[in-house]
C-alpha positions in Angstrom: 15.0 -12.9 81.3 14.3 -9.7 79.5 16.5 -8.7 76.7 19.1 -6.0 76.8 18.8 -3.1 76.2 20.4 -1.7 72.9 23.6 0.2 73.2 25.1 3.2 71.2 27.9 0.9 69.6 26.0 0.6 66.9 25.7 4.1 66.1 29.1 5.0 67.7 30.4 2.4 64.5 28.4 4.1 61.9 29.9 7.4 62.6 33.2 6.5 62.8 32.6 4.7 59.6 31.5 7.4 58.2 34.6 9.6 59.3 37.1 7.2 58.1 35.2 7.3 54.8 36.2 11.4 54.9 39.2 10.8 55.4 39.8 7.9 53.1 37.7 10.3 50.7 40.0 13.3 51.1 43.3 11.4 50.5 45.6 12.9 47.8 45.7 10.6 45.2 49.3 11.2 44.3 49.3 10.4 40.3 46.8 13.3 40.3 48.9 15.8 42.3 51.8 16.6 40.0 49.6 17.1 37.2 47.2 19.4 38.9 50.0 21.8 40.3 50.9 22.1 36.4 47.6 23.2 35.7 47.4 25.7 38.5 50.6 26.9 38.2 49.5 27.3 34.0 46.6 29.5 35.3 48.0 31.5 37.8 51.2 32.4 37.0 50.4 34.1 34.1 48.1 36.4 35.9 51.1 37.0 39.0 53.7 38.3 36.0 51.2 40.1 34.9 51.0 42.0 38.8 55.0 41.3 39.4 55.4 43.5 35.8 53.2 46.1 36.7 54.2 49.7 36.9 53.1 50.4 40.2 55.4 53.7 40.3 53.8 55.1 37.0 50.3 53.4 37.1 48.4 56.5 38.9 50.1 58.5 35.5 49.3 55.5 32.9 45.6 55.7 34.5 45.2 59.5 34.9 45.4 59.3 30.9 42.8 60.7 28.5 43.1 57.8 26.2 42.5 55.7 28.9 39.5 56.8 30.8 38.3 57.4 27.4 38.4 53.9 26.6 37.1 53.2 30.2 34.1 55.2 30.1 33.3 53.8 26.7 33.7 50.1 27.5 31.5 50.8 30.8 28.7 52.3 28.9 28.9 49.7 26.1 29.2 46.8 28.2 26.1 47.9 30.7 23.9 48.7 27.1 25.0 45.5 25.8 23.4 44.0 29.0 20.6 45.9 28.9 20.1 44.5 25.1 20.9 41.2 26.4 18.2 41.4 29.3 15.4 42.8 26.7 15.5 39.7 24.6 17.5 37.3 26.4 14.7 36.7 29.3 12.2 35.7 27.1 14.3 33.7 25.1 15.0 31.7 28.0 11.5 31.6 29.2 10.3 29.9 25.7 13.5 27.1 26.1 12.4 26.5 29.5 8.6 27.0 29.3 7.4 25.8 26.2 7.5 22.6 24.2 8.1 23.2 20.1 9.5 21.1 17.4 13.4 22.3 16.8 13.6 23.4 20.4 17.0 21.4 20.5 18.2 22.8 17.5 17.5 26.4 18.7 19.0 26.1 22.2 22.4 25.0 20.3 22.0 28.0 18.3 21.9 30.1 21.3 24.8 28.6 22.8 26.5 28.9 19.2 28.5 32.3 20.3 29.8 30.8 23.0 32.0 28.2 21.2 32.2 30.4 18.0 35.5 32.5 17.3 34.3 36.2 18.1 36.1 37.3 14.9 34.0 34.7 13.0 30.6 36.5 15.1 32.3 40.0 13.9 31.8 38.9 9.8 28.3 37.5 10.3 27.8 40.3 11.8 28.7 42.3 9.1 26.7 40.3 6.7 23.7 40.6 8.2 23.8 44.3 9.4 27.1 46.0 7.8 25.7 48.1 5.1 25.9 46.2 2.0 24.3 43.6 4.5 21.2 41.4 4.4 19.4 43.5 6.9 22.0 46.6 6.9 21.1 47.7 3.2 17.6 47.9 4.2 18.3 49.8 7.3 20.7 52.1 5.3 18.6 53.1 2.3 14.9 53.3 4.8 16.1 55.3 7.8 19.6 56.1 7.5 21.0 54.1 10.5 24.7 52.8 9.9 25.6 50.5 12.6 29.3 49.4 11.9 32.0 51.2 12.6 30.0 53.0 15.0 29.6 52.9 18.7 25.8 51.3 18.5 28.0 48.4 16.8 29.9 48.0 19.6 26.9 47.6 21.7 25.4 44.9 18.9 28.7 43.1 18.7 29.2 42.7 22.6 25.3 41.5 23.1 26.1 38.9 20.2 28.7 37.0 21.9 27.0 37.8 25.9 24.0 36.9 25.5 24.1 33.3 25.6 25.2 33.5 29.2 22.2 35.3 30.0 20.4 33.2 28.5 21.6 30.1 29.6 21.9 31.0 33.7 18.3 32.3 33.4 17.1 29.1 31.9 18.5 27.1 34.5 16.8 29.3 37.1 13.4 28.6 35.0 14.3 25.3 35.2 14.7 24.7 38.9 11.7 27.0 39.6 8.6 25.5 40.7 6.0 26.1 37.9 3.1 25.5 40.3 3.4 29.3 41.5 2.4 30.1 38.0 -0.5 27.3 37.2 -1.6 28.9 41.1 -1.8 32.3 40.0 -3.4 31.5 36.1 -6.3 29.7 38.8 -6.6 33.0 40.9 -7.0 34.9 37.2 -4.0 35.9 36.4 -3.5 36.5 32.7 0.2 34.7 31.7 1.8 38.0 31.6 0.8 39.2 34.8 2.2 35.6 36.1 5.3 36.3 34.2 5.7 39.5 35.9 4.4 39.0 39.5 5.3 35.6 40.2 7.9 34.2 37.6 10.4 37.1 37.9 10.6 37.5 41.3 11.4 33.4 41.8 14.2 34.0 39.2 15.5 37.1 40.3 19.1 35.8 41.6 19.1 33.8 38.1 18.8 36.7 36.2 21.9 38.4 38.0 23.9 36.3 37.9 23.6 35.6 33.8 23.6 40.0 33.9 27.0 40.2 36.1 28.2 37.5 34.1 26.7 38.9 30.2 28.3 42.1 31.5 31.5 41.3 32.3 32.0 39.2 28.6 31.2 42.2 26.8 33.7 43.7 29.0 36.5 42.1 27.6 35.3 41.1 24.3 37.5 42.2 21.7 37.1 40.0 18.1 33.9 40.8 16.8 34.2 44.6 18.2 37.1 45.5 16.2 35.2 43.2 12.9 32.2 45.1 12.9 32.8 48.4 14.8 36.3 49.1 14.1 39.1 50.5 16.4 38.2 54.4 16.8 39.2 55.9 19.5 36.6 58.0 21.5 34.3 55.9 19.3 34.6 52.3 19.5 37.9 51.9 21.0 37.1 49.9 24.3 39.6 48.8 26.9 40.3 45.6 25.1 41.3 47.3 21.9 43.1 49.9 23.7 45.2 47.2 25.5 45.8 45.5 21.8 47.2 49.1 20.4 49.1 50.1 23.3 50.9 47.1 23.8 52.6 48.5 19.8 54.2 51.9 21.3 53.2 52.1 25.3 53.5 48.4 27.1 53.1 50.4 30.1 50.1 51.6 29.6 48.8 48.1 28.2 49.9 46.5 31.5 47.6 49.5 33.3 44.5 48.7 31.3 45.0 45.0 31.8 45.5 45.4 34.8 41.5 47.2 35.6 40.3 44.7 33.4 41.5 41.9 35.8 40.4 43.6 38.7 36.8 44.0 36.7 36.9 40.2 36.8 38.1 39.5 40.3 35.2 41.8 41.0 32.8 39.8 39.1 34.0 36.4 40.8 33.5 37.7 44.2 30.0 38.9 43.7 29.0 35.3 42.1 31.3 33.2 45.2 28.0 32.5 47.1 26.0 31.3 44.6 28.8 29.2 42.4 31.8 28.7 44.5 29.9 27.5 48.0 30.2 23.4 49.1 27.7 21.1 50.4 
């Protein structure tokens, strides 16, 4: 007698296995509930007083102000300068953490990284100690060619690249990282110099990388506000930016610094919804 043929229980009971894995998987765990509602509730509602309070009847006037397109137009071109800076230097930064092998490599990826976790007011006096002008550097640059960069708008720019940069750096050296280096190792073979590999083939693979650490430097120097008002001061038309003039208005005009605030979260709602697809998207 010939055997029988096989049946589709057996993969009928995987599936279903599988499903009531899901759903055994996606089972609130209830210790876990309460606390997490506190947390969300600790992020969120801070950001729905902040629309519930808003002056919606005098926000066109609030916005409409000098002062605060001033402040607007000068944290849009610092921030986007500051990126620019970042993007200069930052790239190849991350290229040599990702690339290449040297002794103190560790040491100098945590230096990178060292703005992130430091206080910005703390970034603002280093800052000044290296380039203020009784500074390290900043004496030299004072007494050779003139250039005073504290207190000044091109200080603004310096202090926002300071603390942005190691976002930059960071996303684009996990997008070196996850690149295949074979493209390059093919093109040295076909005769291209490393440059020309850099350029042609390395770029283009890390291209969404890049970005996404440039939205992201961006919007930091957007709102950074500690080592701006250390090192370049608070003067408006100069180096008053948005977070600064939110900081002052909230002394004579709360109004006006619920306005402000008020662009600067819509900056970052902005900034969220441009990186959704390559952050916030599930298996």
């Amino acid at each position: 007698m010939s055997p029988a043929p096989p049946t589709a229980a057996a993969p009928d009971t995987a599936v279903s296995s599988r499903t009531r894995a899901r759903r055994r998987s996606a089972r609130i765990p209830y210790a876990l509930l309460l606390p997490a509602l506190l947390g969300l509730a600790f992020l969120v509602l801070p950001l729905a007083g902040l629309l519930v309070r808003a002056p919606w009847s005098s926000l066109p006037g609030q916005l409409s102000s000098t002062e605060v397109w001033e402040a607007l137009r000068l944290s849009l071109i610092c921030a986007t300068a500051a990126t620019g800076l970042s993007l200069l230097v930052g790239v190849p930064l991350a290229w040599l953490l990702a690339r290449t092998d040297f002794p103190g490599r560790r040491f100098i990826r945590a230096l990178v990284t060292l703005p992130l976790v430091l206080p910005p007011v703390v970034g603002g006096v280093a800052l000044l100690l290296v380039l203020g002008r009784n500074g390290i550097i900043g004496r030299w640059l004072d007494s050779a060619f003139g250039i005073t960069l504290p207190f000044h708008t091109s200080g603004v720019v310096l202090a926002e690249a300071f603390v942005a940069m190691p976002f930059l750096v960071i996303s684009v050296e996990g997008a070196l990282r996850a690149a295949d280096p074979r493209y390059e190792e093919a093109a040295a073979t076909l005769g291209a110099s490393r440059l020309t590999a850099f350029r042609r083939v390395t770029l283009p693979l890390i291209a969404p990388g890049i970005g996404a650490g440039a939205v992201l430097a961006w919007a930091r120097a957007l709102g950074e506000f500690g080592a701006t008002i250390t090192f370049a001061g608070n003067f408006p038309g100069q180096t008053q930016t948005m977070p600064l003039a939110v900081y002052l208005a909230m002394e004579s005009d709360p109004e006006a610094a619920i306005a402000l605030s008020l662009v600067l979260l819509a900056v970052s709602i902005t900034v969220l919804a441009g990186l959704r697809d390559r952050w916030m998207s599930t298996p």
